[in-house]
Legacy VTK file of the C-alpha trace (Angstrom):
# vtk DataFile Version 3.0
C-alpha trace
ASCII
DATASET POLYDATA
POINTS 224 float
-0.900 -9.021 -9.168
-1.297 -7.221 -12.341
1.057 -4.419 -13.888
1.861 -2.503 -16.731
3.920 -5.337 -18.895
7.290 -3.609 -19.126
11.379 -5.343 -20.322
13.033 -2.527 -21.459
16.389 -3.566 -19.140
17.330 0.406 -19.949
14.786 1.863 -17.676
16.116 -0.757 -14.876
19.331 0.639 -14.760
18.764 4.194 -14.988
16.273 4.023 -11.688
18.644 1.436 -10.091
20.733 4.354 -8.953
17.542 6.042 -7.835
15.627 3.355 -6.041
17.132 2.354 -2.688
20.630 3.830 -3.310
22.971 5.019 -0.001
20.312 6.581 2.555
17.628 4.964 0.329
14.180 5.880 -1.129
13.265 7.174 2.062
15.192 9.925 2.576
14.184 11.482 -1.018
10.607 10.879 -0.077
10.952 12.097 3.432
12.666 15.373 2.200
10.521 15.854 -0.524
7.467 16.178 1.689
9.297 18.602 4.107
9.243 21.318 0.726
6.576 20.188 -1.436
2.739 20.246 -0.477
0.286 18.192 -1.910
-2.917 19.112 -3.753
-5.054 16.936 -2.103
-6.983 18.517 0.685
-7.303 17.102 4.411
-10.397 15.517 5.132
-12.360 18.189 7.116
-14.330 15.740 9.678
-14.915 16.848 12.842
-15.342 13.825 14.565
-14.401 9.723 13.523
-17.278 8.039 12.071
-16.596 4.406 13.296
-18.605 2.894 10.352
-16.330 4.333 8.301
-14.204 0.986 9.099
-14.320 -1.632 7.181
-15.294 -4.871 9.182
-13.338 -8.310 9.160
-15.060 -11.521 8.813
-12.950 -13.813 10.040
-9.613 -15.848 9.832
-8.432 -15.691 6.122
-5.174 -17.539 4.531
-2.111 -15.481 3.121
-1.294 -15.737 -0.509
1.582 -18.187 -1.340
4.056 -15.348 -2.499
3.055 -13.548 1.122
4.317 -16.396 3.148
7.392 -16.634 0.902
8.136 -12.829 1.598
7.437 -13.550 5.104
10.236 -16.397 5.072
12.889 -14.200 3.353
11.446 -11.043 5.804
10.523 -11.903 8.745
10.508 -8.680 10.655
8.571 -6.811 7.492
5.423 -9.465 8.717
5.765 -9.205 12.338
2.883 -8.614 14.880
3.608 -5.954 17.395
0.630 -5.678 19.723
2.013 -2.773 21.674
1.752 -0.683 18.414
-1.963 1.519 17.878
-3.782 -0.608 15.307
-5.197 2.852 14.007
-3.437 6.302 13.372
-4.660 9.245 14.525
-5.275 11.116 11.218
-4.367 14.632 12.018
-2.833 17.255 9.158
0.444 16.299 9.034
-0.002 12.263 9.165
-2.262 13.087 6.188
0.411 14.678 4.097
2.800 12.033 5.015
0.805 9.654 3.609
-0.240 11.217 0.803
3.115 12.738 -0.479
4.491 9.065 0.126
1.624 7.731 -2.373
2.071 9.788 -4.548
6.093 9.633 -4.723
6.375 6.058 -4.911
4.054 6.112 -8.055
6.272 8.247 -9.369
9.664 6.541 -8.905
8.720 3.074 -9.210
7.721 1.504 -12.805
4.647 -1.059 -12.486
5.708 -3.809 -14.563
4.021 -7.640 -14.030
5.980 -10.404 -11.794
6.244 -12.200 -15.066
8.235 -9.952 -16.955
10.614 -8.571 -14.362
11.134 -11.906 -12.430
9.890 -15.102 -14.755
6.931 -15.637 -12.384
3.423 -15.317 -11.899
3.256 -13.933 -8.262
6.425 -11.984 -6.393
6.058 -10.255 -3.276
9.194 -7.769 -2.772
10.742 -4.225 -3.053
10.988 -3.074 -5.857
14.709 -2.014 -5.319
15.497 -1.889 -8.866
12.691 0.490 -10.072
10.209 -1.926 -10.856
7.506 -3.864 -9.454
4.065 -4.765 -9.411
1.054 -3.365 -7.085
1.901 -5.344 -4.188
6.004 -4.523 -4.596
4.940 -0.799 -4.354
2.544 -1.255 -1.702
5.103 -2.303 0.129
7.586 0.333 -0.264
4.981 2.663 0.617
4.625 0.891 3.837
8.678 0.763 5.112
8.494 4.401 3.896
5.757 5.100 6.345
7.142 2.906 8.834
10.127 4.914 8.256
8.412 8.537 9.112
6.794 7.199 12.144
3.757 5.929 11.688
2.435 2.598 13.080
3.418 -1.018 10.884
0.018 -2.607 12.856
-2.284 -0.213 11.177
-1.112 -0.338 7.457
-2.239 -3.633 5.954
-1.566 -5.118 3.051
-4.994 -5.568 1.466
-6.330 -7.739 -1.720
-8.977 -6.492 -3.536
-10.842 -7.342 -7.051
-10.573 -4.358 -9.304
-12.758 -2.742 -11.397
-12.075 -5.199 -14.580
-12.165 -8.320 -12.007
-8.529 -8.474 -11.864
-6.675 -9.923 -8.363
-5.292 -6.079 -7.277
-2.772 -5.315 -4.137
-3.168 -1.901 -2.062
-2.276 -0.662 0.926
-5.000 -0.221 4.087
-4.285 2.999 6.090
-6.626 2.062 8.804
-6.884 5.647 10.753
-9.318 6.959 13.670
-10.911 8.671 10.862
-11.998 5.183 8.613
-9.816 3.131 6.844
-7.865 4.956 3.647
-6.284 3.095 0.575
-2.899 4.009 -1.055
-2.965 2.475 -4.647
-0.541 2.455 -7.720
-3.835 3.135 -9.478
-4.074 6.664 -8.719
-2.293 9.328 -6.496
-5.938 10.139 -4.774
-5.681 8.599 -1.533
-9.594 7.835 -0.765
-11.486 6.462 1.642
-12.569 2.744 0.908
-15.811 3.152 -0.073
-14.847 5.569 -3.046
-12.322 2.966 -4.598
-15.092 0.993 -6.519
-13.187 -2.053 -5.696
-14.442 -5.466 -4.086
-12.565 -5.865 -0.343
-11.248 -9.660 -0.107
-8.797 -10.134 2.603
-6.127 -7.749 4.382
-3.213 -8.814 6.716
-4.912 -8.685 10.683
-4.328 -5.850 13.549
-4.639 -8.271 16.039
-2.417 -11.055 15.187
0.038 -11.997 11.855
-2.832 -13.823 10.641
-4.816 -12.080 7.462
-8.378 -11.780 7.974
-11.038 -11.944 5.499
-13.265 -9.217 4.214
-16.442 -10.847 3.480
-15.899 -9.503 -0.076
-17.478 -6.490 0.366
-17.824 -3.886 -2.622
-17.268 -0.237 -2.044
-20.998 1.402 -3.200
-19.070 4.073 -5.380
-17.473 3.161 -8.844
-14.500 5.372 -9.165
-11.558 3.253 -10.163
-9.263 4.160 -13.042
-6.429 2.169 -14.269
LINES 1 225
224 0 1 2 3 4 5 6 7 8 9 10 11 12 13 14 15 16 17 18 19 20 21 22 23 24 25 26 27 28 29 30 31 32 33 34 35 36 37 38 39 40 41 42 43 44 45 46 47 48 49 50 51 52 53 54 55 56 57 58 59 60 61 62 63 64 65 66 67 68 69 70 71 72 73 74 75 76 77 78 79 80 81 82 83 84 85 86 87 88 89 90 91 92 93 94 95 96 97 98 99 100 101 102 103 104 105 106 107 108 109 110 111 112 113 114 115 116 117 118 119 120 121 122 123 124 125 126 127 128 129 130 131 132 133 134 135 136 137 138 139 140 141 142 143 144 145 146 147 148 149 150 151 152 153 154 155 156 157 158 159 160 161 162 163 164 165 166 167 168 169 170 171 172 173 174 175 176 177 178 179 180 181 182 183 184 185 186 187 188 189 190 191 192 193 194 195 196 197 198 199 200 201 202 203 204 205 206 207 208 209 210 211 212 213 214 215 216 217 218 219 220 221 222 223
């Protein structure tokens, strides 16, 4: 997926130390939310709106670099069917998901799979400091695995972007709609406000990704 093109070998070892190191990531994320609050409000709903989902269309194959993370991670792509496929978005699972989003942008250094590992499509951590959208999608995912909340109802999702680009983000699907964490932007927004075209996102109900029908959200607000 694409990235911000990026060699300077520098950078990778001052965040090496940063990224991962003893208790990991985690912890500094996880103690960083218990002091600092975020600026982005909860969303003030009263009740779920179901259509607020967004709908699968059927059976859908894995990239080639997912199946090869899946092989060298097994457990990171297991199916746990006793897991909620949905979280129950209340104010403090909204500010763990946020502060996470908006941490992990900070710490991690997009860069493109061909720069940091001589190939065109890498799915991993970014334990050195630098990745590419899917490599921080993923941290963003252990992190919030990490804090509690439930593996089955944060997908993995591919989307076009707004300059027709092959993009990776991360699905929050919630009783509330379905929310998307991006390296794009700390905003975390609902996925009709992402301006991006939906294309296929891991499944809730088995390990088996499922395909969105390419559906476009109706508003354009995507930055780079």
């Amino acid at each position: 997926m694409r990235g911000i093109t990026s060699t300077t070998s520098a950078r990778r070892s001052k965040r090496l130390n940063r990224i991962f190191a003893s208790a990991g990531l985690a912890a500094v994320v996880l103690s960083a939310m218990a002091g600092a609050g975020s600026a982005l409000a909860f969303p003030q709903w009263v009740t779920p709106v179901p259509g607020d989902a967004l709908l699968s269309a059927g059976a859908a194959g894995p990239t080639p670099a997912w199946i090869a993370f899946c092989a060298q991670r097994p457990r990171e792509c297991a199916h746990d069917p006793s897991e909620p496929d949905t979280i129950i978005l209340d104010q403090a699972n909204w500010k763990t998901i946020v502060d996470v989003n908006e941490r992990v942008n900070k710490e991690i250094l997009p860069v493109t799979d061909q720069d940091h590992w001589g190939v065109s499509d890498r799915w991993d951590y970014p334990e050195d400091g630098l990745g590419d959208c899917e490599d921080i999608q993923l941290l963003k995912r252990r992190l919030l695995t990490q804090a509690g909340l439930p593996q089955r109802a944060l997908r993995m999702t591919v989307v076009i972007d707004e300059i027709g680009a092959g993009h990776a983000v991360l699905m929050a699907r919630t009783d509330r709609g379905d929310y998307i964490l991006d390296n794009k932007r700390n905003a975390v927004l609902p996925w009709q406000q992402t301006g991006y075209r939906y294309v296929k996102r891991e499944g809730s109900d088995s390990a088996t990704w499922v395909w969105l029908g390419n559906q476009a959200a109706p508003i354009v607000t995507a930055t780079k």
